[in-house]
Residue frames as qw, qx, qy, qz and C-alpha x, y, z in Angstrom:
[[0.202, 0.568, 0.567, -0.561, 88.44, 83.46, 92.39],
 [0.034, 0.265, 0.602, 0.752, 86.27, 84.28, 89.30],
 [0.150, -0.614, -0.755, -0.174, 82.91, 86.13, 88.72],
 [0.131, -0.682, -0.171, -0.698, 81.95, 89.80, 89.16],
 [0.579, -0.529, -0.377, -0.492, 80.42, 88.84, 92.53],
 [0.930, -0.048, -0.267, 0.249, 83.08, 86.88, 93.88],
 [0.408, 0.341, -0.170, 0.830, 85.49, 89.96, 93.44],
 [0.255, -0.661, -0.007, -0.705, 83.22, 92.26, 94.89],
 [0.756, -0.639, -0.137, -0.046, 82.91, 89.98, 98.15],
 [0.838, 0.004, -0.107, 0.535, 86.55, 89.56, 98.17],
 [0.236, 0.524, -0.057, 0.816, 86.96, 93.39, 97.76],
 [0.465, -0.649, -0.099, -0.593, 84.49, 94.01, 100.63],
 [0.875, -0.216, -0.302, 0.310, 86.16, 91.13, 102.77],
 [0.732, 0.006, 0.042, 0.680, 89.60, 93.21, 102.57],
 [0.160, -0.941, 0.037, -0.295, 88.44, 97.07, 103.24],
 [0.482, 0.460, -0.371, 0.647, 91.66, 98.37, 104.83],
 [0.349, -0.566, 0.198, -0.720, 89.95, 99.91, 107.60],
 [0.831, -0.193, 0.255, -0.456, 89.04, 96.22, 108.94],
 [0.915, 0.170, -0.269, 0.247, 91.27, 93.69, 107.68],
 [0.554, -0.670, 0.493, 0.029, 94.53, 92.58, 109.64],
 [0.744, 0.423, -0.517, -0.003, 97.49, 90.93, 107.71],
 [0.792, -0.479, 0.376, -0.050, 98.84, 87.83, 110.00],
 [0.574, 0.540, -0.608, 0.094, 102.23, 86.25, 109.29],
 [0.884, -0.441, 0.039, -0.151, 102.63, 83.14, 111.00],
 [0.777, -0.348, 0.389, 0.352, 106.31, 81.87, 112.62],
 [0.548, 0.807, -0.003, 0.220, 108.01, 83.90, 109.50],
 [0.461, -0.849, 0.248, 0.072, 110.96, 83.81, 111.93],
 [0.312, 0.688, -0.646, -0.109, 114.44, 83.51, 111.23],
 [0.445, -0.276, 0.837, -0.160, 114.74, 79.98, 113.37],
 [0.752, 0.319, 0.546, -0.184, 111.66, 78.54, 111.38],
 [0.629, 0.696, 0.345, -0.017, 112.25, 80.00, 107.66],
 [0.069, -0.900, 0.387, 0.185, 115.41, 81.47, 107.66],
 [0.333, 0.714, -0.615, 0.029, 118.54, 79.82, 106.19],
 [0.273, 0.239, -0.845, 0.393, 119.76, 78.42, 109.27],
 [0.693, -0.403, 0.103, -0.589, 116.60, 77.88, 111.03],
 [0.390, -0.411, 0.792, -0.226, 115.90, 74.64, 112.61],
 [0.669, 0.451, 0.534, -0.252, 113.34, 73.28, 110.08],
 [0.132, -0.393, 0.563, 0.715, 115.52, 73.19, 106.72],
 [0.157, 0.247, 0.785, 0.546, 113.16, 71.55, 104.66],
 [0.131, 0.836, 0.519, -0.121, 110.19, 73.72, 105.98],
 [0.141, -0.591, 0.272, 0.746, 112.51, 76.73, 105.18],
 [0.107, -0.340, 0.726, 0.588, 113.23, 75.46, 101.98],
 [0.146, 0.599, 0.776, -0.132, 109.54, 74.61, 101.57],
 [0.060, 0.821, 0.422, -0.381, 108.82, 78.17, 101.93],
 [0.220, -0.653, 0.346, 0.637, 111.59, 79.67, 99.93],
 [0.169, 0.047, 0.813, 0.556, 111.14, 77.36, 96.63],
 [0.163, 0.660, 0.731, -0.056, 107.38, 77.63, 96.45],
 [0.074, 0.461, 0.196, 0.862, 107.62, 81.70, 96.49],
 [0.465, -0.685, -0.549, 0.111, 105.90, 81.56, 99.68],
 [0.481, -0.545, -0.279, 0.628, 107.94, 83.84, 101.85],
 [0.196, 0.026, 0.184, 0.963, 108.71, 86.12, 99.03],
 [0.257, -0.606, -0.593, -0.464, 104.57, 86.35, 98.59],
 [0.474, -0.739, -0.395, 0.270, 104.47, 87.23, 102.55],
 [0.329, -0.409, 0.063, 0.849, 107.03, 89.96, 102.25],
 [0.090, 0.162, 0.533, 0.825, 105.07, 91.31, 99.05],
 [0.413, -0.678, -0.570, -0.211, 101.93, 91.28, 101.13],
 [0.397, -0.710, -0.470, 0.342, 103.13, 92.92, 103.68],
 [0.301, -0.053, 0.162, 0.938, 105.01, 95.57, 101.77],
 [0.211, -0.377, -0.721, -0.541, 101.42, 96.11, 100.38],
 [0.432, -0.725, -0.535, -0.037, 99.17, 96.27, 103.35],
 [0.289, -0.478, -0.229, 0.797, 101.94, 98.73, 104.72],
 [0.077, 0.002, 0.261, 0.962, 101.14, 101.37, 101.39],
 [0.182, -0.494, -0.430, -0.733, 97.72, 100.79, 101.71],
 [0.369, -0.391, 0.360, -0.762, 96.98, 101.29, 105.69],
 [0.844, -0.176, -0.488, -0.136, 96.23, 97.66, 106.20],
 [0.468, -0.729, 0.426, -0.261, 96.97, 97.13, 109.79],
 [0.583, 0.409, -0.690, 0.129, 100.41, 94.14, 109.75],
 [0.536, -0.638, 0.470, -0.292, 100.95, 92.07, 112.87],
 [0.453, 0.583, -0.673, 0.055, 103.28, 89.44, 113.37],
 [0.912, -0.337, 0.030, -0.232, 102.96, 86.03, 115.18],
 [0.224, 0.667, -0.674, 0.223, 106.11, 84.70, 116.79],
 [0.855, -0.420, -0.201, -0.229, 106.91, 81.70, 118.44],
 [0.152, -0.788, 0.428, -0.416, 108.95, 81.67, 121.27],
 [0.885, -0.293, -0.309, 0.189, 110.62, 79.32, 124.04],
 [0.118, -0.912, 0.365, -0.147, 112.78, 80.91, 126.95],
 [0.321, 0.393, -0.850, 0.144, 116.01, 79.10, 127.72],
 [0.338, -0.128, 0.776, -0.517, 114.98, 77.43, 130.83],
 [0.231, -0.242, -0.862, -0.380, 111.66, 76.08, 128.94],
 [0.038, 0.164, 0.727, -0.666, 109.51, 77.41, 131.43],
 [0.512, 0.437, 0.453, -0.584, 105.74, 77.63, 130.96],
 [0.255, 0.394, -0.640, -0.608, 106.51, 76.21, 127.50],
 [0.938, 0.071, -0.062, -0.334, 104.28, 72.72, 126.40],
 [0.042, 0.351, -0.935, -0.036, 105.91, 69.10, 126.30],
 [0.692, 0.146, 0.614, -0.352, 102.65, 67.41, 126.31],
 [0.672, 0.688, 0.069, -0.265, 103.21, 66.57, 122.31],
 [0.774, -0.046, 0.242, 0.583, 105.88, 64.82, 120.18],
 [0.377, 0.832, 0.141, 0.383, 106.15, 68.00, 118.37],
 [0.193, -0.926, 0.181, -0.269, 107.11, 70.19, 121.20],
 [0.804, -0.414, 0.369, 0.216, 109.47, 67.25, 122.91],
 [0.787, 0.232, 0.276, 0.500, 111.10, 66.86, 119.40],
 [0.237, 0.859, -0.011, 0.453, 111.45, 71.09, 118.72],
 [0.474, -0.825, 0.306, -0.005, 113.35, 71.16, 122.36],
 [0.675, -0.339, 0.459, 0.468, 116.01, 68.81, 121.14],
 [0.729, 0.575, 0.224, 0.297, 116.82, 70.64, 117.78],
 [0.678, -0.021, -0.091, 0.729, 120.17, 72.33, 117.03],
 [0.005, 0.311, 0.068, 0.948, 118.47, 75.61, 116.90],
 [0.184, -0.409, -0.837, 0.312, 116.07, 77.12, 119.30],
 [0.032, 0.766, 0.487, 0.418, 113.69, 79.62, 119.11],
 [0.599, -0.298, -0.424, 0.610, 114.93, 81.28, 122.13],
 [0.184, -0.811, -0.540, 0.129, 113.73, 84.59, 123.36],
 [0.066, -0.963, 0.161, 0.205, 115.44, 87.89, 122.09],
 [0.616, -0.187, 0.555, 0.527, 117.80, 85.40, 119.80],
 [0.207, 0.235, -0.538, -0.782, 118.01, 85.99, 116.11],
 [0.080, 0.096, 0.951, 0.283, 116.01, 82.93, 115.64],
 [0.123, 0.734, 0.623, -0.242, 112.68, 84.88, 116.60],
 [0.097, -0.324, 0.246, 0.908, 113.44, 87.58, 114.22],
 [0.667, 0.657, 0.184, -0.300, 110.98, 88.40, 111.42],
 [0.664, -0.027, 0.525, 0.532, 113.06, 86.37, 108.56],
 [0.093, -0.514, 0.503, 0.688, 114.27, 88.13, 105.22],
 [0.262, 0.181, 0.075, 0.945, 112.80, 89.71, 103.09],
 [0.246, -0.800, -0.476, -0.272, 109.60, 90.64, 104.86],
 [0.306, 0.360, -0.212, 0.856, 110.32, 94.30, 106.09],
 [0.331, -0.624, -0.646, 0.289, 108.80, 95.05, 109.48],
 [0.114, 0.589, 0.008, 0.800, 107.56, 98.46, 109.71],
 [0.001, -0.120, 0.563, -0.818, 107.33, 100.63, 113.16],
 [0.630, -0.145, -0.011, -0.763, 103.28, 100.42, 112.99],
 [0.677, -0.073, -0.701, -0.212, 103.37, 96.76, 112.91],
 [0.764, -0.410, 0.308, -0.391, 102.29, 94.74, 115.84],
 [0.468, 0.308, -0.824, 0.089, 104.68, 91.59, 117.02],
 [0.737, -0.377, 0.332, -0.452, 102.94, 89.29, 119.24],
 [0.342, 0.339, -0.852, 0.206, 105.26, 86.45, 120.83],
 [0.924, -0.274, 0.060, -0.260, 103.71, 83.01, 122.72],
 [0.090, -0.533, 0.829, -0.140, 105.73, 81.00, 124.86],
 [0.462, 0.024, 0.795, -0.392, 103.06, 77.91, 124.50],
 [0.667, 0.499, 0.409, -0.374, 100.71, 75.94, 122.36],
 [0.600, 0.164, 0.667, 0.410, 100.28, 75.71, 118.33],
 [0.321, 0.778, 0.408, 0.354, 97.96, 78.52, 117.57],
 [0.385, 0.184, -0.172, 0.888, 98.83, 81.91, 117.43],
 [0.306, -0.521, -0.218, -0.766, 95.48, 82.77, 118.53],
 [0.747, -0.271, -0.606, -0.045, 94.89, 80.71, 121.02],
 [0.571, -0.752, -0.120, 0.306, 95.23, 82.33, 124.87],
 [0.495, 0.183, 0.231, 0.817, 97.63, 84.74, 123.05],
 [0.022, -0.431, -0.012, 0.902, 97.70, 89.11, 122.92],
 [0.261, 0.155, 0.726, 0.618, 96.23, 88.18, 119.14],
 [0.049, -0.809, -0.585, 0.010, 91.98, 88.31, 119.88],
 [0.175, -0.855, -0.357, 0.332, 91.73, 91.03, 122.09],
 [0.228, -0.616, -0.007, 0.754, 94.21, 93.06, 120.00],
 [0.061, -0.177, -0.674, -0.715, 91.75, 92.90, 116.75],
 [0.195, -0.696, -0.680, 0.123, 89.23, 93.79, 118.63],
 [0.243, -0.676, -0.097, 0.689, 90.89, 96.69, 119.29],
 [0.138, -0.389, 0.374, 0.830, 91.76, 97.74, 116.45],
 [0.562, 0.361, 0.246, -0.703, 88.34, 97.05, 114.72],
 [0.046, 0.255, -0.895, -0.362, 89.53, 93.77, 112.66],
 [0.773, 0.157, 0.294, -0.539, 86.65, 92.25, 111.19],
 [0.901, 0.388, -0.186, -0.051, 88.95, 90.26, 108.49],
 [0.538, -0.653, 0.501, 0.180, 91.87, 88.33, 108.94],
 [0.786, 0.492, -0.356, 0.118, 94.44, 87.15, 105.82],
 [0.907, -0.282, 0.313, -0.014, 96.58, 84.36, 106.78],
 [0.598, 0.613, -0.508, 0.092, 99.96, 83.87, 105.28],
 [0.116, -0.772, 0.605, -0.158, 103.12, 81.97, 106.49],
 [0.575, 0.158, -0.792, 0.129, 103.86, 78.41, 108.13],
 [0.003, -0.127, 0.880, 0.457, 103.30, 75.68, 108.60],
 [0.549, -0.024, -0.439, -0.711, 100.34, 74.23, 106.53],
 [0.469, 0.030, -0.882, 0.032, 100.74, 71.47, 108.65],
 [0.400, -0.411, -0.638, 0.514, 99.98, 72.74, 111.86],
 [0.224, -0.464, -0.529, 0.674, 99.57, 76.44, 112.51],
 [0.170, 0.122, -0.360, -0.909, 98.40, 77.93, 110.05],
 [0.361, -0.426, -0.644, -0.523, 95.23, 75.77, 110.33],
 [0.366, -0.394, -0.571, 0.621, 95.23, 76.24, 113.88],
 [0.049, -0.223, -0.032, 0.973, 95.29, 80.02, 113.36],
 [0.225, -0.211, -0.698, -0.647, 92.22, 79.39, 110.91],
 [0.370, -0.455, -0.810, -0.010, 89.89, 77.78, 113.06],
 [0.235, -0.621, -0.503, 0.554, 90.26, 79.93, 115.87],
 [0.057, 0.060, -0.217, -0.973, 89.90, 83.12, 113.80],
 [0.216, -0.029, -0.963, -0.159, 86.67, 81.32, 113.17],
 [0.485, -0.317, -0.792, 0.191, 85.73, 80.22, 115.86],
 [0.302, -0.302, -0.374, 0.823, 86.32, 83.66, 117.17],
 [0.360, 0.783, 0.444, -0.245, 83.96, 85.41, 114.73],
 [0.176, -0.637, 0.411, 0.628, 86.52, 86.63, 112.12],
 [0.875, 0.464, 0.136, -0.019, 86.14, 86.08, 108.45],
 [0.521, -0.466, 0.559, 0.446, 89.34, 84.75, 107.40],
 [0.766, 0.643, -0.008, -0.018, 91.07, 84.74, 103.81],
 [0.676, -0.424, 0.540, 0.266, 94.07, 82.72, 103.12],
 [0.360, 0.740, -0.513, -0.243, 96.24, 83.38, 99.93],
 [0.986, -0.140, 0.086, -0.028, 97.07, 80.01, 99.27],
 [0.644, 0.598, -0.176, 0.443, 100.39, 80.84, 96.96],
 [0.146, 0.736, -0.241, 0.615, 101.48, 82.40, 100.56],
 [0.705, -0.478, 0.319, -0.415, 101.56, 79.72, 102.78],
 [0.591, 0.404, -0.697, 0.027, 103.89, 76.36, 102.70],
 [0.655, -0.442, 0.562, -0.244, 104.49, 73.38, 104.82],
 [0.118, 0.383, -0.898, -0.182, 105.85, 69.80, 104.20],
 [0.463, 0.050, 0.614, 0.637, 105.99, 67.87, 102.14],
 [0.148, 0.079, -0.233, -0.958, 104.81, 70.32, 99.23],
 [0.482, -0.187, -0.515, -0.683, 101.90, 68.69, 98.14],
 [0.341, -0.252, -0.777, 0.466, 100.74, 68.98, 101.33],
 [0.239, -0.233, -0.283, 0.899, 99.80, 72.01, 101.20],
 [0.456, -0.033, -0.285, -0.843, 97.41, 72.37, 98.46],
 [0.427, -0.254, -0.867, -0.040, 95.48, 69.20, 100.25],
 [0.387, -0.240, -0.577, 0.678, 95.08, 71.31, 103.26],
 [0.175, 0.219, -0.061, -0.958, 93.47, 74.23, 101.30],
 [0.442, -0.084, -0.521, -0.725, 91.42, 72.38, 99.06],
 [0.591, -0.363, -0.709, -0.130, 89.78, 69.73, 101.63],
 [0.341, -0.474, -0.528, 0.617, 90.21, 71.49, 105.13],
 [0.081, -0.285, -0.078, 0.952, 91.01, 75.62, 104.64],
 [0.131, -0.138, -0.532, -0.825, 88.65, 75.94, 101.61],
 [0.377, -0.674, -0.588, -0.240, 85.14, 75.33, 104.07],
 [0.504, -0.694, -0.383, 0.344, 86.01, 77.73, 106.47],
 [0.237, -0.531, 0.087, 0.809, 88.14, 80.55, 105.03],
 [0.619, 0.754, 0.154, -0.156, 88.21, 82.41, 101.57],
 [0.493, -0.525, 0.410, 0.560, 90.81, 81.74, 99.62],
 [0.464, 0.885, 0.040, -0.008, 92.37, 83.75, 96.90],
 [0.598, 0.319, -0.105, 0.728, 96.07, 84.72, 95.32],
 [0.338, -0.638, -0.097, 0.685, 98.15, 87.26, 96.59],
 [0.112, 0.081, 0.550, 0.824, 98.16, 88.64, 93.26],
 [0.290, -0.629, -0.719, -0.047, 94.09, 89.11, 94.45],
 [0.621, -0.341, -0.236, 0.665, 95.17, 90.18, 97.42],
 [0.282, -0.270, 0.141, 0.910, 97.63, 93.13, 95.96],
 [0.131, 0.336, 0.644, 0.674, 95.10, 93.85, 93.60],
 [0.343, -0.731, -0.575, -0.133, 92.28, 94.47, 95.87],
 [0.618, -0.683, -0.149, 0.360, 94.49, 96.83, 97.89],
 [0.362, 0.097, 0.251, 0.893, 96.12, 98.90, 94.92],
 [0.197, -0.314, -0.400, -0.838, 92.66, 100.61, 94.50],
 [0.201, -0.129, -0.870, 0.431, 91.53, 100.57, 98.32],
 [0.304, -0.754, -0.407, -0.418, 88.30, 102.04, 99.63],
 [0.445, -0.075, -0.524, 0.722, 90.48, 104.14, 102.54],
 [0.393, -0.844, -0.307, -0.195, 88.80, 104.73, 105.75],
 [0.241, 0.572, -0.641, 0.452, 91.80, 105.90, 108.21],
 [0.682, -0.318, -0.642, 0.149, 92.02, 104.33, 111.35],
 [0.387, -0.884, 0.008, -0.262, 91.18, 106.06, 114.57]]
């Protein structure tokens, strides 16, 4: 992002008082080591992705930026879980499983959950918005921006876009802070899909815009 004008929307976008930081599937199953999705892991890890999401969220904790965490879930039994999709048929037969209260649904290393944050876990679907705690608990909390970070470019992260969207949210998506497969996938996804519908900017932006906040507190 360049241009006097640009910054200034970008600063006004990202008022602490009204922005929400979203981290998508950052879980230990998906992005972790041993997850179940080595090359998306390993996607996210080479790129600098994950380390950007843990630097963003260290951030939005010092300036009062309100953190919340999307998880995705499956209970053992599979119950009220999807199978209408090769995706979901193929994520039930992997050697790892997201599984409810396992490690794999952890918030992966090194993003540092703090006690204010907000973890919201779906047992269904693609988006984290989508029939999910997400909406109604930016509403609450007077969210007029959402920033996007995590995985995967492929899927839920644009998912998470749209409906933010769709929902009346202005969205802004660090691009340097998001990853999916194959790499150069990912900047395709920003520049022809994310880039008409969101704002996107560096986390280096981002941290900037949020070292020198305009703090309102939150009721």
């Amino acid at each position: 992002m360049t241009g006097n004008a640009q910054w200034e929307r970008l600063q006004e976008q990202l008022d602490p008082a009204t922005t929400v930081l979203l981290t998508v599937e950052c879980q230990e199953g998906v992005v972790g080591r041993a997850g179940a999705l080595p090359e998306l892991a390993a996607a996210a890890r080479a790129s600098g992705a994950l380390s950007r999401v843990a630097r963003l969220v260290g951030a939005a904790h010092e300036a009062d930026v309100q953190v919340m965490h999307a998880v995705a879930e499956r209970r053992p039994d599979g119950r009220g879980s999807n199978g209408n999709a090769r995706l979901f048929r193929a994520a039930a037969r992997l050697p790892v499983q997201q599984h409810s209260g396992s490690t794999a649904v952890r918030i992966a290393e090194p993003i540092e959950v703090a006690d204010q944050d907000l973890v919201v876990r779906r047992l269904h679907g693609l988006s984290p918005l989508a029939s999910t705690d997400v909406d109604p608990l930016l509403r609450n909390l007077g969210c007029r921006t959402l920033v996007v970070t995590g995985v995967s470019a492929n899927v839920a992260i644009p998912n998470a876009v749209f409906d933010a969207v769709n929902l009346g949210y202005t969205v802004v998506v660090p691009g340097d802070a998001i990853a999916g497969v194959p790499a150069d996938y990912t900047p395709a996804m920003i520049r022809h899909t994310l880039a008409l519908v969101s704002t996107i900017t560096t986390t280096e932006e981002v941290l900037r815009c949020w070292k020198s906040p305009r703090r309102v507190s939150r009721a």
